[in-house]
VMD Tcl script that draws the C-alpha trace (Angstrom):
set ca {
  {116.24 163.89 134.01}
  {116.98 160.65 136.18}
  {115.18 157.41 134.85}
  {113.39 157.70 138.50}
  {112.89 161.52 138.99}
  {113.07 163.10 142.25}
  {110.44 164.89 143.97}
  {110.01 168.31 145.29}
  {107.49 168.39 148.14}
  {106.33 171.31 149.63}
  {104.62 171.65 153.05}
  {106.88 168.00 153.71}
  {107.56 168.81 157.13}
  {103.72 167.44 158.71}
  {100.25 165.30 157.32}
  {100.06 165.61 153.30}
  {103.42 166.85 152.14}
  {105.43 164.11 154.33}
  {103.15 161.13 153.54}
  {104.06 161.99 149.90}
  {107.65 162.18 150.82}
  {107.01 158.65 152.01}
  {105.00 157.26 149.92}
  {107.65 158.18 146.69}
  {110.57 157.37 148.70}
  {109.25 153.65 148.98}
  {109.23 153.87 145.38}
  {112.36 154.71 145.02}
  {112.24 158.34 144.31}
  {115.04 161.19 145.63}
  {113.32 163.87 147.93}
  {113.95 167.69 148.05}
  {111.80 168.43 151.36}
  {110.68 171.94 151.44}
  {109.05 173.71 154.47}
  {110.02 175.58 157.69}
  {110.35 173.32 160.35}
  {114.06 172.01 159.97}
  {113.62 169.53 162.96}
  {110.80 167.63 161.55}
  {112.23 167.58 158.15}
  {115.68 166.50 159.20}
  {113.64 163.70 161.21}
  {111.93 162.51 157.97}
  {114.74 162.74 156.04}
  {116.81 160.82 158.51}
  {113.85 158.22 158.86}
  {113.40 157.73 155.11}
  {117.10 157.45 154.03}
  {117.59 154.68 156.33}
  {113.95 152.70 155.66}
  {113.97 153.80 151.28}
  {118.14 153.80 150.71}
  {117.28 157.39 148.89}
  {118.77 160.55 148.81}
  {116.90 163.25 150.79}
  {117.33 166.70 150.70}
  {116.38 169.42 153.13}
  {115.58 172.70 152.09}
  {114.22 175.20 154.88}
  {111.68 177.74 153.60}
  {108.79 180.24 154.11}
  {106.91 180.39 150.89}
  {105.52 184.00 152.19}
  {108.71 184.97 152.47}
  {109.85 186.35 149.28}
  {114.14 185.28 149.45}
  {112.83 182.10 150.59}
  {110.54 181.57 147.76}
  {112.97 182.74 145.14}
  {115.22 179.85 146.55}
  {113.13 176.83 145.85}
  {112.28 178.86 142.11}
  {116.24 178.51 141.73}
  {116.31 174.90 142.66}
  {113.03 174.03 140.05}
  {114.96 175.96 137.60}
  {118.48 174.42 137.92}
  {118.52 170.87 139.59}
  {117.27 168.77 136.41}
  {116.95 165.00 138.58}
  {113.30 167.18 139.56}
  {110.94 165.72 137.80}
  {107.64 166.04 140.06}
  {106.45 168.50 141.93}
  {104.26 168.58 144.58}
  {102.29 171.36 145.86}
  {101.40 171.22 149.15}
  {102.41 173.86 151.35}
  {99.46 175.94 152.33}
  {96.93 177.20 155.01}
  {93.69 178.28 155.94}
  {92.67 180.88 158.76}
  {89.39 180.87 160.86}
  {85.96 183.69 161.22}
  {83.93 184.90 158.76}
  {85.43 187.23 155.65}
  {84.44 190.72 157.66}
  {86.49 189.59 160.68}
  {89.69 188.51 159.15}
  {92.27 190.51 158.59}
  {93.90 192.04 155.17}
  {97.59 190.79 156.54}
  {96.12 187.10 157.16}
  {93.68 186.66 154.24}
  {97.38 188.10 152.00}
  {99.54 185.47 153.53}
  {96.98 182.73 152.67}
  {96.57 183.73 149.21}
  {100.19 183.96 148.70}
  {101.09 180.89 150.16}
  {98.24 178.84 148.58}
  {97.91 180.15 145.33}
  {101.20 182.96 144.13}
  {103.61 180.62 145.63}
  {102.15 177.25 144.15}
  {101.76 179.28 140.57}
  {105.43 180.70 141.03}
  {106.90 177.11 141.47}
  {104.59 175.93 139.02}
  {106.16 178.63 136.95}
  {109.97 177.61 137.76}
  {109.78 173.98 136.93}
  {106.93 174.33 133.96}
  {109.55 175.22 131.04}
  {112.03 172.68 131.99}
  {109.39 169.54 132.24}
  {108.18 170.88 129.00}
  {111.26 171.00 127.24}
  {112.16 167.22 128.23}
  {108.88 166.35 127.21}
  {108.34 164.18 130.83}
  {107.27 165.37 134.48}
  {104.69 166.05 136.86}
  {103.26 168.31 139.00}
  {100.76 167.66 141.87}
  {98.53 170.63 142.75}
  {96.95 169.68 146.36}
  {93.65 172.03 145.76}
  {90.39 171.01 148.06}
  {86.61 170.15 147.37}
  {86.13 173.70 148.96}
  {87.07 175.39 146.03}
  {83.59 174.40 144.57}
  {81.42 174.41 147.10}
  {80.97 178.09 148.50}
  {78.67 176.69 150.69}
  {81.33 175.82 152.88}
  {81.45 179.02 153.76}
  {85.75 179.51 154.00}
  {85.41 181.82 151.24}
  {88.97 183.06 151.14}
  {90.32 179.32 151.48}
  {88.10 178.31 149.33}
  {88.70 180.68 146.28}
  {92.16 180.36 146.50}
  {91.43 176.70 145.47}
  {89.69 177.52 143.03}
  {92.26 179.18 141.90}
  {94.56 175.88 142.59}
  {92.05 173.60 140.44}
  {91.81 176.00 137.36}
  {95.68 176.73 136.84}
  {96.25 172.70 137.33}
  {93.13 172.64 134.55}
  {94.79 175.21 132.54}
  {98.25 173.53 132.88}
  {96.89 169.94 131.92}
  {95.76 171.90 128.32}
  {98.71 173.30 127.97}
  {101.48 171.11 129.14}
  {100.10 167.96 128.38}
  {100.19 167.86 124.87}
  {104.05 168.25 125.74}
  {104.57 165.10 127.81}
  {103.94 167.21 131.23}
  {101.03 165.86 133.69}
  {99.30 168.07 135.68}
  {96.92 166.65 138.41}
  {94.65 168.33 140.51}
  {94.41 166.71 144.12}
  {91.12 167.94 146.35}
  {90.83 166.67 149.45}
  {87.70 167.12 151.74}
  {88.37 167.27 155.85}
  {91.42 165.12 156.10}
  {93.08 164.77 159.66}
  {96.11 167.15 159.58}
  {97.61 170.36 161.27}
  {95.29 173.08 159.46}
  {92.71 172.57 161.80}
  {94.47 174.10 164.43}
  {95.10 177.16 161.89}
  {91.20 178.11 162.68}
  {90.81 177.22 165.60}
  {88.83 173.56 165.23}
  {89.44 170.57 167.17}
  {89.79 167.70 164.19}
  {88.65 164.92 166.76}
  {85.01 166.80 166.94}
  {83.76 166.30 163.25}
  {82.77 163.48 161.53}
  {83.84 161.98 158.42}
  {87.36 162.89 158.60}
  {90.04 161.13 155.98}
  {93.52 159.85 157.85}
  {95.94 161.09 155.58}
  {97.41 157.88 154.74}
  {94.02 156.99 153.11}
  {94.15 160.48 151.26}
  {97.59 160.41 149.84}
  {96.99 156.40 148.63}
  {93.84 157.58 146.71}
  {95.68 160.50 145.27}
  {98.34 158.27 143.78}
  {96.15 155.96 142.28}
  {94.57 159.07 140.54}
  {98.50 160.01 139.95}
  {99.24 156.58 138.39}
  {95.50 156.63 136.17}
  {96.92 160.14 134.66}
  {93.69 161.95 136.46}
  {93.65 165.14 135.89}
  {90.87 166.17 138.85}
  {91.64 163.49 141.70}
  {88.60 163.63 144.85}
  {89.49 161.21 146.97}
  {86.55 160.80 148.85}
  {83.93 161.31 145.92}
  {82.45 157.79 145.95}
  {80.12 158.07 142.19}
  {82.99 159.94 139.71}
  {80.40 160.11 137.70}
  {78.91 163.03 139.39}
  {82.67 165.07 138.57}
  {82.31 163.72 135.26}
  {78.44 165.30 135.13}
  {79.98 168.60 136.76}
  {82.64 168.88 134.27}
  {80.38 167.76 131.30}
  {77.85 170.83 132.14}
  {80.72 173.34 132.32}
  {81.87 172.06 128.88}
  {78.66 172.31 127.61}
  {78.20 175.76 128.07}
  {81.36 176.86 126.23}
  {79.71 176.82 122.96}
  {76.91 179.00 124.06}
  {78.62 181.57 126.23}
  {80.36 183.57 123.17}
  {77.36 185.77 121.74}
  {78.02 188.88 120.11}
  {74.36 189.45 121.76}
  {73.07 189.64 125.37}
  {71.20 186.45 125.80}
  {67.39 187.07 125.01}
  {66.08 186.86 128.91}
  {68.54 190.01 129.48}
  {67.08 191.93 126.89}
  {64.30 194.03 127.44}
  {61.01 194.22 125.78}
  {59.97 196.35 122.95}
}
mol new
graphics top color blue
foreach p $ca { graphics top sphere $p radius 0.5 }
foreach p [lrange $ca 0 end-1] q [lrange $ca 1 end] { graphics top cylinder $p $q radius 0.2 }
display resetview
């Protein structure tokens, strides 16, 4: 691995993923750009090479799209200047969970949760085995709070925050960081995916603002990064109370208010 790794970005095209891709190209990082719309990558890429002097690569994918997400496996795998990756790419769809459909609630859970863990997957071994990397899960503060009600969106995050969770136990003890990212409503594209006009709701993050906060988290080592939480201490609480319940949640016995009187 390069002394200044590159990055793999996915979802780089638009909002999150290409305000990474700037935000690492200013410090000096090489770029793999990964998403389907070639025209507003090759625009970045064109942008950033002249304002950064790096190297930028395009790579055009559909993470649903199995060939395409083999490719960007192969490149995780094989091209050892990547050093971080960043999870971006996903999506979210609009109407309750009785009125969406089994083909749209399947492509959101394989973009935003089999095809971050299959990348994950790719580039995992070969971080671990040079004993340096990073990779940047970009989950959201839905994933624990149901009351959101995007339940679909939302538990695929969930699923986003535990495997980074899981990862961080695993791979960190090996030099590998793994950070969690979740963002609450943050002015980008997925809006339009269900069908809500951004400009209409009220405390919304600018990107910029949300991709600054997440790399201050990135350069602390965070391992659970909420940018707009004001009091961490309330995570910290959160966490603390799941913790504290591991060492009472492996009984041989049913806990005594489940059992029934004599």
């Amino acid at each position: 691995m390069s002394q200044i790794p590159a990055v793999l970005i996915t979802g780089a095209s638009t909002g999150i993923g290409a305000t990474y891709a700037e935000r690492f190209a200013r410090r000096g990082h090489d770029l793999v750009l990964v998403a389907r719309d070639v025209a507003r990558m090759d625009a970045l890429a064109s942008r950033l090479r002249q304002e950064a002097g790096v190297m930028v690569d395009i790579l055009a994918a559909d993470l649903t799209q199995a060939a395409d997400l083999a490719k960007v496996e192969a490149r995780l795998r094989e091209d050892a200047r990547i050093g971080i990756l960043v999870n971006n790419a996903g999506t979210a769809i609009g109407g309750s969970f009785v009125d969406q459909s089994v083909e749209d609630i399947t492509k959101l859970v394989t973009l935003n949760a089999t095809a971050l863990l299959r990348l994950s997957r790719a580039i995992a071994p070969r971080l671990a085995e040079a004993g340096e990397g990073a990779i940047v899960n970009i989950g959201s503060v839905v994933g624990v709070a149901p009351e959101f009600g995007m339940t679909v969106y939302g538990a695929s995050k969930a699923f986003v925050q535990f495997l980074s969770q899981g990862l961080a136990q695993e791979l960190g003890p090996k030099g590998v960081y793994v950070q969690a990212v979740l963002p609450a409503t943050t002015r980008t594209e997925i809006w339009a995916h269900v069908g809500a006009d951004v400009d209409t709701m009220s405390n919304v993050m600018e990107v910029g603002d949300l991709v600054d906060a997440a790399l201050v988290g990135f350069d602390r080592r965070e391992l659970v990064t909420i940018p707009p939480l004001q009091d961490a201490e309330q995570w910290e609480a959160f966490d603390g109370a799941r913790k504290a319940m591991i060492g009472n949640i492996v009984n041989a016995l049913p806990a005594a208010r489940y059992r029934k009187p004599a």
